[in-house]
C-alpha positions in Angstrom: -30.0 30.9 -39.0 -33.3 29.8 -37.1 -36.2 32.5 -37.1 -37.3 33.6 -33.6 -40.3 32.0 -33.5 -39.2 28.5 -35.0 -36.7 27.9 -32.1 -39.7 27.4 -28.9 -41.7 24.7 -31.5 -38.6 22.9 -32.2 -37.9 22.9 -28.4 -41.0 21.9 -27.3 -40.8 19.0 -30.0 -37.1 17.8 -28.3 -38.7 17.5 -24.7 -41.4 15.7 -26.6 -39.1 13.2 -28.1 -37.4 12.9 -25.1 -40.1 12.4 -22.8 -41.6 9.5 -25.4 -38.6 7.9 -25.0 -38.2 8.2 -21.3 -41.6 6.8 -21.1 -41.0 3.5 -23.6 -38.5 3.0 -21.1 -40.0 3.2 -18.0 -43.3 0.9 -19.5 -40.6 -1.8 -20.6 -39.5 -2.4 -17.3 -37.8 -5.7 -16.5 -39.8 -8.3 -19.0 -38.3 -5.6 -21.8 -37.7 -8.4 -24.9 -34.1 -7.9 -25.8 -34.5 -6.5 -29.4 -31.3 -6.3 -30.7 -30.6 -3.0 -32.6 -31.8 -2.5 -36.3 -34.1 -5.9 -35.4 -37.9 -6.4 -35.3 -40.4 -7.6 -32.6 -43.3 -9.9 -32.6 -45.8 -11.5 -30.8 -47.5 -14.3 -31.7 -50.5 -16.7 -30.7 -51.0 -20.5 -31.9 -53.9 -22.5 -31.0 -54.1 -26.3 -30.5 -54.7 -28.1 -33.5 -54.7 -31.7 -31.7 -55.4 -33.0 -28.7 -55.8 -36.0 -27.4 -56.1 -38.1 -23.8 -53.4 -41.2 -22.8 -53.8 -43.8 -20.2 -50.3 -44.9 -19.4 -50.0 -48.3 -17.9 -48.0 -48.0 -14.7 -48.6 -49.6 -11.4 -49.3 -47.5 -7.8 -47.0 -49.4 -6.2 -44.8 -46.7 -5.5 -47.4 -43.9 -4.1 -47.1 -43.0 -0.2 -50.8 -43.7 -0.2 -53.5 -46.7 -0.2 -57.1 -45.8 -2.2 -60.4 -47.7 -0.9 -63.5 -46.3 -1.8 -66.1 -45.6 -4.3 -67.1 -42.1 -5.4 -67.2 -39.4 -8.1 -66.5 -42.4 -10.7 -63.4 -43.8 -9.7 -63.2 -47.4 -7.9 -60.5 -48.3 -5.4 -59.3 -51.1 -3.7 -56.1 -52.2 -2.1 -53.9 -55.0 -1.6 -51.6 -55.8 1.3 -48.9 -58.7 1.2 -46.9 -59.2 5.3 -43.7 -61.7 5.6 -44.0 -62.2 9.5 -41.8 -65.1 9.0 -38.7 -62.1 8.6 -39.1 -61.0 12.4 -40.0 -63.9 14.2 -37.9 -65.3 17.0 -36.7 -68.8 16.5 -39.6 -70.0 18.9 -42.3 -68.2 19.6 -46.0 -68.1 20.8 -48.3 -65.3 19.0 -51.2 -64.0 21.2 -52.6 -61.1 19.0 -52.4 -60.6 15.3 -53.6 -57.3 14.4 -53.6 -54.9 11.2 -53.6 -51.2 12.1 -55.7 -48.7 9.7 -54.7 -44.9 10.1 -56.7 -42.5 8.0 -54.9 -40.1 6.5 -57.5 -38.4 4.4 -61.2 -38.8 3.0 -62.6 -37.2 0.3 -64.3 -35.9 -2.0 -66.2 -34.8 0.9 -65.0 -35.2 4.1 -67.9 -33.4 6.0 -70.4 -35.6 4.4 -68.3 -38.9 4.0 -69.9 -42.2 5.7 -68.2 -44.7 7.8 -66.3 -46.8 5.0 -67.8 -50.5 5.7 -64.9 -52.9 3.7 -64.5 -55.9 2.8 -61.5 -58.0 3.7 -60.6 -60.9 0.8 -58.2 -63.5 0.6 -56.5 -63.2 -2.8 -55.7 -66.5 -4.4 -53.3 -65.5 -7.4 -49.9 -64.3 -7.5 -49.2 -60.4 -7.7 -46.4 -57.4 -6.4 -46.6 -53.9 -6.1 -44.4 -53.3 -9.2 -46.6 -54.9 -11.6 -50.5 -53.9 -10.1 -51.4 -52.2 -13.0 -55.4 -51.8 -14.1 -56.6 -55.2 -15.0 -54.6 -57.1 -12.8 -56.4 -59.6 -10.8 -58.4 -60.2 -13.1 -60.3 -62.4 -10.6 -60.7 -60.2 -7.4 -65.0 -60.9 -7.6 -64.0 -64.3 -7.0 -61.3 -64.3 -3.9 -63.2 -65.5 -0.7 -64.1 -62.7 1.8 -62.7 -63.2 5.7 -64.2 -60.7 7.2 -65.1 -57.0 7.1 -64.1 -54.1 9.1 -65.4 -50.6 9.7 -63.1 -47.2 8.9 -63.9 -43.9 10.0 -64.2 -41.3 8.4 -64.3 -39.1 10.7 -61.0 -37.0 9.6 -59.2 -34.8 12.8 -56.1 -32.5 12.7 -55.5 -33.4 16.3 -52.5 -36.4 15.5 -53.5 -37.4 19.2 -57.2 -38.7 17.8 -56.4 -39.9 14.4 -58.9 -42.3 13.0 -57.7 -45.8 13.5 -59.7 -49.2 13.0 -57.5 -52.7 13.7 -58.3 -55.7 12.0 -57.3 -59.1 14.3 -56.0 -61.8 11.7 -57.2 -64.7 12.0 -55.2 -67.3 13.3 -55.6 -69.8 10.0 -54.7 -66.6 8.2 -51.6 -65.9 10.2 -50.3 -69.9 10.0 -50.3 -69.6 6.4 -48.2 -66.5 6.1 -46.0 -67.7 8.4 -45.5 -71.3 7.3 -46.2 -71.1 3.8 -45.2 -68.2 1.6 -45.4 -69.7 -1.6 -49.5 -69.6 -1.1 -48.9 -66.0 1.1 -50.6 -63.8 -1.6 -52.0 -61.5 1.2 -55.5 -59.4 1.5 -57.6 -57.3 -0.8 -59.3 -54.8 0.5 -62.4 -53.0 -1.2 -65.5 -50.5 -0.7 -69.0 -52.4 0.2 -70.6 -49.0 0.0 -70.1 -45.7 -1.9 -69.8 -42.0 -1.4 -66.3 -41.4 -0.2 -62.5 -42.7 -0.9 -60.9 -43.3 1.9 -56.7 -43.2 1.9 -54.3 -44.8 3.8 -50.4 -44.2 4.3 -48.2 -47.2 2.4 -45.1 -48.7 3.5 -43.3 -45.7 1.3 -45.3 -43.2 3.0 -45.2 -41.7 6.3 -44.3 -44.2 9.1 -47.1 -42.6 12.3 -49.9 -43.3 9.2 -48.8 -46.6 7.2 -50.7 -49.5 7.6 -48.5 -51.9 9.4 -49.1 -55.8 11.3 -48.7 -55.9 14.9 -47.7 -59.3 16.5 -47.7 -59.8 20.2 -46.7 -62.7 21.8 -43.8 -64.5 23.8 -40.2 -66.1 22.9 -38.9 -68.9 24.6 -35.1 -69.1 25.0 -33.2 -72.3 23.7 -32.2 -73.0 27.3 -34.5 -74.2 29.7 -32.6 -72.4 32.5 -34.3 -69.1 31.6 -38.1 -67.4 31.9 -39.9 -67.3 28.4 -40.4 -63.3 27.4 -43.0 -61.4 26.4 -42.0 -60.5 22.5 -43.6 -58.1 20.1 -42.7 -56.2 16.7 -44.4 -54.4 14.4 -44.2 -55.1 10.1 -44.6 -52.9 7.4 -46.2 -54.4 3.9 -44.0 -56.1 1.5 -46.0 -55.4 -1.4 -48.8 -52.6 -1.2 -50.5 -51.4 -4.1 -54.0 -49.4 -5.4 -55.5 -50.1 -8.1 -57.9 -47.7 -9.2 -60.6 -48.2 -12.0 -61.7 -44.7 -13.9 -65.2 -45.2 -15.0 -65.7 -41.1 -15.8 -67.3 -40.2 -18.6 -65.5 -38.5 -21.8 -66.9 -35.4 -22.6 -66.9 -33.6 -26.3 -64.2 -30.6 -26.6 -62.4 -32.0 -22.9 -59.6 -33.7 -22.0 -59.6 -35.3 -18.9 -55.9 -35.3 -16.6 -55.9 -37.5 -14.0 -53.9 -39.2 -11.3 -54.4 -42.7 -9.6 -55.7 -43.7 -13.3 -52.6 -42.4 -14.9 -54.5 -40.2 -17.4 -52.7 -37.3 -19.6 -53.7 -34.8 -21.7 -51.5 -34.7 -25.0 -51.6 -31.3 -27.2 -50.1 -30.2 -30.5 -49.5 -27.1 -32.2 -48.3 -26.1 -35.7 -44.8 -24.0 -35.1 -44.6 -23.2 -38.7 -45.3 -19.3 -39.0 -43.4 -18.4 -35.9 -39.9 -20.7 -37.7 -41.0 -19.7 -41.3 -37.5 -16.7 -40.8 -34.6 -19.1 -39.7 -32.7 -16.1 -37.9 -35.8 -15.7 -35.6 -35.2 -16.3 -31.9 -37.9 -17.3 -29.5 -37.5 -14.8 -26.4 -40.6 -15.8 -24.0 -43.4 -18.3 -24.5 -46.1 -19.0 -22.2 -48.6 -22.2 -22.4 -52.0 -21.5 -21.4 -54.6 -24.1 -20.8 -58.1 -23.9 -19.2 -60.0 -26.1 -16.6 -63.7 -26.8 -17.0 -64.8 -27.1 -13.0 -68.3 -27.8 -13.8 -67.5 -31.0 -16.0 -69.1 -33.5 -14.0 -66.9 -36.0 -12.4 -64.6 -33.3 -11.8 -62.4 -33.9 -8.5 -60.0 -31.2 -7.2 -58.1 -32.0 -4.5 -56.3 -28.2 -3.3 -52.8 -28.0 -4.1 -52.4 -31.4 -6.5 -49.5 -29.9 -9.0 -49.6 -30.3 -12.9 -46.7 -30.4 -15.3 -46.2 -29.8 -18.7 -43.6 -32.2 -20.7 -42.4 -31.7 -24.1 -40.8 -34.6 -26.5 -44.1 -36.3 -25.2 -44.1 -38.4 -28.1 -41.1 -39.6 -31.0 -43.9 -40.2 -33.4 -45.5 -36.9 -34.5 -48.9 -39.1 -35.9 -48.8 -40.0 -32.0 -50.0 -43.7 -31.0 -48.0 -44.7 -34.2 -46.4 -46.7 -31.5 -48.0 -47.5 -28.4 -45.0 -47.1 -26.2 -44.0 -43.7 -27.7 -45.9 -41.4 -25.3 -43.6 -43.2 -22.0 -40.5 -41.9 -24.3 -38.5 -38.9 -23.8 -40.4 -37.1 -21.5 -39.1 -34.0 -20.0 -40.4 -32.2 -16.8 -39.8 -28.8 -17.6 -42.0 -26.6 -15.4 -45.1 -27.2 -12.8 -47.7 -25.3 -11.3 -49.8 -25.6 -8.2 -54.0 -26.2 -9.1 -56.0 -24.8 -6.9 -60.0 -25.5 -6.6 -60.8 -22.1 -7.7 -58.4 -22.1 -10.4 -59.6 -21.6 -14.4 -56.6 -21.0 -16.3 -53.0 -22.6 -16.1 -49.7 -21.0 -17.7 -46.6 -22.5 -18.2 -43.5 -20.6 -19.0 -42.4 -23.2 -22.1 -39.1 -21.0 -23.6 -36.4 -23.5 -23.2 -38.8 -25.9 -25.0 -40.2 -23.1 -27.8 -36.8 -22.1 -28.9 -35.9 -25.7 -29.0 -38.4 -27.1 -31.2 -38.9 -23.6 -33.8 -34.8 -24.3 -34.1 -35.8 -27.6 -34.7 -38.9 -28.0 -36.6 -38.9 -31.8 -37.1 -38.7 -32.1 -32.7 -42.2 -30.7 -32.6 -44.1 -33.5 -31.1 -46.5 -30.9 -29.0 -46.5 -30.8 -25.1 -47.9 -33.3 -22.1 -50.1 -32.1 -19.3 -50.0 -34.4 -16.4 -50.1 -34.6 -13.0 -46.6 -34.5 -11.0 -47.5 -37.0 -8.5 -49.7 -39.7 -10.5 -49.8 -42.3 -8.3 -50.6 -40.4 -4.9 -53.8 -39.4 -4.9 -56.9 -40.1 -7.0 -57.9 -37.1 -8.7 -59.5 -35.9 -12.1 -59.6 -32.6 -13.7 -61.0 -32.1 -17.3 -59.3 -29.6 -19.1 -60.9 -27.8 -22.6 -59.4 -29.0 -25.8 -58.8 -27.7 -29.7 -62.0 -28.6 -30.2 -64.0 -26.6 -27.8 -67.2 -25.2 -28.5 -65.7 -21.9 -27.1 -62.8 -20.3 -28.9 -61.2 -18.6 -26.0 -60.7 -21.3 -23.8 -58.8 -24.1 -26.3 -55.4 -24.7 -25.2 -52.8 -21.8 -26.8 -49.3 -20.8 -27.0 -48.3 -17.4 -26.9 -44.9 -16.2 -28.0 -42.4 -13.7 -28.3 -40.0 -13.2 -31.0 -37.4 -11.0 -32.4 -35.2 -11.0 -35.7 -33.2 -9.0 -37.5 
């Protein structure tokens, strides 16, 4: 039998207990980590151990937008291929040949952007929007300029005052597209000065802003019973492509992602403590990486979107094969980048519990931008080998086991 006086201590100790318990309950809330009963908990946090920057090799044929311009290290210029031959009436007359030019956006700085003053070249060699990759026309210094032509810059929300510029084709211009497309290797255009990158829609973007031919003119019938017409149509380019040449400069301890250039970040880290028990299950894992916005060069453009891939590469040495980092790549999860953003998470637990179940699958994780060929844009990120510990790229994980 209790004593009298044991009995309130023993109480008070039970509404203890129970109050603990109420209270682990209410602080585990819905991110509780399942732990299955009689098992253990963990948490643990891997830093990068490798990290390196890619350039893949794919062509901007494909974007919704055209890049001219010169600024915050990146060189752009564009090329146009028309096929008026496709709409022509069977006889014809053409009075006005004319390119339209709707800006869609200027940056870096739109406030402080100049006039874009650029040059219109013939190119000479053959090319198509699938292949105009960096390094392609080769001999674009050389192609003889036919004219130039003024863009504005000066950037409205008010669609009923959009910047527009038209360029009149030539006539000798025109003849040769029309009569002779085995020489029809269209126009180049580039920047003759600097400070601003100006973009234009493409025949994939949207049709009120892609840079389209306008022919006016008159059709004759084949009967000369009836009036001759006044005829006009309007063309979208065949083949229209950016190429974009990334002269920024590598910085110690960064890795640069960018789009436009087709730059990646590539990262690795060593899974072995976290699968060193084989019955341990990956519950929730976050990757964190962290932007450097005062790395010069640095261009933000508010809302661009990053990914993370994993099975970036099938070699684990990476560049064992040049071709391996375009292999097995798996979008898995994206996040939107704002200007004022430092830090980026990724939730990677599909792709955690994948490769600690399967060890020999760790070929680390991909950071890249999920529309690369849109919009020219370069953030540099800080890598394993940062002079500052806290900001190299980590994974942080949640475990449990029996």
């Amino acid at each position: 039998m209790l004593k009298q006086k044991t009995l309130p201590v023993l109480i008070w100790l039970l509404v203890l207990f129970a109050g603990g318990c109420a209270q682990r309950e209410s602080d585990v809330g819905d991110a509780a980590i399942p732990v299955i009963p009689g098992g253990t908990e963990g948490r643990t946090e891997i830093y990068a151990t490798r990290s390196a920057e890619w350039d893949t090799d794919f062509s901007t044929g494909r974007g919704q937008y055209l890049q001219i311009g010169q600024a915050a290290g990146y060189t752009a210029v564009s090329a146009l291929r028309f096929e008026p031959s496709s709409i022509l009436p069977d006889s014809y007359a053409i009075d006005t040949a004319r390119i339209r030019f709707r800006v869609d956006r200027v940056f870096p700085n739109p406030e402080e952007a100049p006039d874009l003053r650029m040059l219109i070249r013939k190119i000479t060699e053959p090319w198509d929007e699938d292949s105009l990759v960096e390094g392609v026309l080769p001999n674009r210094a050389s192609y003889p300029v036919i004219d130039t032509l003024l863009l504005p810059t000066d950037a409205s929300t008010d669609t009923a005052n959009i910047p527009t510029a038209y360029w009149m084709v030539p006539d000798s211009v025109l003849n040769q597209w029309i009569t002779d497309d085995s020489t029809n290797y269209g126009i180049l255009l580039e920047p003759e000065n600097s400070g601003m990158i100006v973009g234009v829609q493409s025949a994939e973007g949207a049709t009120n802003y892609a840079v389209q031919l306008e022919l006016l003119g008159t059709q004759f019938p084949e009967s000369l019973d009836y009036a001759a017409t006044d005829w006009g149509d309007t063309l979208f380019a065949m083949d229209d492509a950016y190429q974009a040449v990334d002269s920024s400069v590598a910085i110690p301890g960064r890795l640069r992602v960018a789009q436009g250039a087709y730059r990646r970040a590539l990262m690795y880290f060593p899974l072995d403590g976290v699968a060193a028990n084989p019955l341990r299950t990956v519950v929730r894992a976050w990757l964190h990486v962290f932007v450097d916005p005062q790395a010069a060069n640095s261009l933000t453009y508010t809302g661009s979107n990053f990914v993370y891939k994993d099975g970036t590469l099938q070699d684990t040495l990476w560049f064992a094969d040049p071709d391996s980092a375009k292999l097995d790549l798996i979008a898995s999860s994206s996040t939107v980048f704002e200007a004022d953003n430092i830090e980026l998470a990724f939730e990677v637990t599909n792709s955690l519990a994948g490769m600690v179940g399967q060890p020999w699958s760790n070929s680390g994780f991909a950071i890249e931008a999920t529309q690369e060929s849109d919009v020219l844009s370069r953030q540099y990120f800080y890598a394993h080998d940062s002079e500052v510990d806290s900001l190299r790229p980590r994974l942080e994980i949640w475990w449990v086991e029996p």
